[in-house]
C-alpha positions in Angstrom: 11.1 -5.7 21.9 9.2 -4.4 18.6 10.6 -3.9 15.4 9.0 -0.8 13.7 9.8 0.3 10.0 8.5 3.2 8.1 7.4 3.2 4.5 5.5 5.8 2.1 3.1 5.8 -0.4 2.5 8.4 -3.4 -0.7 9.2 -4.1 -1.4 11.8 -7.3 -5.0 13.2 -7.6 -6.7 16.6 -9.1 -6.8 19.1 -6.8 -9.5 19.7 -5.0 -10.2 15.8 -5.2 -11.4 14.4 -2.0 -10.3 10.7 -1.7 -9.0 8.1 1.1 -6.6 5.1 1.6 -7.7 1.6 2.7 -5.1 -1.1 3.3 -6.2 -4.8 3.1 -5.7 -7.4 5.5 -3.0 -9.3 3.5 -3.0 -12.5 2.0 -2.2 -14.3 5.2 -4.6 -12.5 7.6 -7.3 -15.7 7.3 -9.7 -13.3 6.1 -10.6 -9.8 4.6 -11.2 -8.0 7.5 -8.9 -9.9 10.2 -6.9 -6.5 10.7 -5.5 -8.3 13.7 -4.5 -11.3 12.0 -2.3 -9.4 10.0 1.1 -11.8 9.1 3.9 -12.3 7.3 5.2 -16.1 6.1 8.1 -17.8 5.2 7.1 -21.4 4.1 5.0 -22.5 7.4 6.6 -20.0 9.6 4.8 -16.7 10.4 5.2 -13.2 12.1 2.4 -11.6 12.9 2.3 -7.5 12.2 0.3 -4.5 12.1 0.3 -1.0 10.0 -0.8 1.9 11.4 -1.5 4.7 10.7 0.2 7.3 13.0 3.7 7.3 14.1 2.6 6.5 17.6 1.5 2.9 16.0 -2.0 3.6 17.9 -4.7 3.9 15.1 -4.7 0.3 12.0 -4.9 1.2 8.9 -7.3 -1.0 6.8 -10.7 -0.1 5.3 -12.7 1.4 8.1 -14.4 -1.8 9.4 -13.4 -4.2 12.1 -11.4 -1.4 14.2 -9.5 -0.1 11.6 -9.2 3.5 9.9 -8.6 4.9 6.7 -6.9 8.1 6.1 -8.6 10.8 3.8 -7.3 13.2 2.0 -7.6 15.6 -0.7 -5.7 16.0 -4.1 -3.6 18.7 -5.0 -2.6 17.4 -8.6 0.6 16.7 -7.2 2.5 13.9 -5.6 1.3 13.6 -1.8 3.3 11.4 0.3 1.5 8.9 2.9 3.7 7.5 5.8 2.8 3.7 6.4 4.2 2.6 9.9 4.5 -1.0 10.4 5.6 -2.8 13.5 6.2 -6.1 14.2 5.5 -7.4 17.7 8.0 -9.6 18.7 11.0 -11.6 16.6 10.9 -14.3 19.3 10.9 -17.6 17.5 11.5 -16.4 14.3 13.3 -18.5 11.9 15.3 -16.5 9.6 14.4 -16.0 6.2 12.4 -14.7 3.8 9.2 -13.5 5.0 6.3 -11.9 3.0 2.7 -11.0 3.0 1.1 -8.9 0.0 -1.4 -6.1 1.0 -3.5 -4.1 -1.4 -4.1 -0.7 -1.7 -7.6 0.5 -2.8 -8.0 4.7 -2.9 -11.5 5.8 -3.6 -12.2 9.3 -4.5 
């Protein structure tokens, strides 16, 4: 059974600003477009993940190449809330602890 979370991200531009969110890979994904790859380690052991951008967990979010989308926007010179929806797969195998992965956030506008 999956294991899906929610998270949010703030995003403040002028208004009227066009602009749009790309997510890396992460540092464990083997590569800077390996959207697929996507994982999270703890020492040797990994979790593999995905973050989408839709609450049906249908569409990736990365930076518009290797099946992945973006999502656009446009600034209101206020705070405008993103939801990031993560799942992860399966927790088969897992050994507990810590696990971590670090994904950058690049807005152009």
């Amino acid at each position: 059974m999956p294991l899906d979370s929610t998270s949010t991200l703030t995003v403040t531009c002028s208004n009227t600003t066009p602009y749009t969110v790309a997510l890396s890979a992460g540092s464990n994904a083997g590569g800077a477009t390996n959207f697929t790859s996507r994982a999270i380690k703890n020492g040797s052991s990994t979790l593999g993940y995905q973050l989408y951008t839709d609450s049906s967990r249908t569409t990736v979010w990365g930076n518009g190449t290797s099946s992945s989308s973006t999502v656009p926007g446009t600034g209101s010179g206020s705070n405008q809330t993103l939801s990031i929806y993560g799942r992860l797969p399966s927790l088969t195998g897992a050994v507990p602890g810590n696990y971590t992965d670090t994904v950058t956030v690049t807005i152009t506008y």
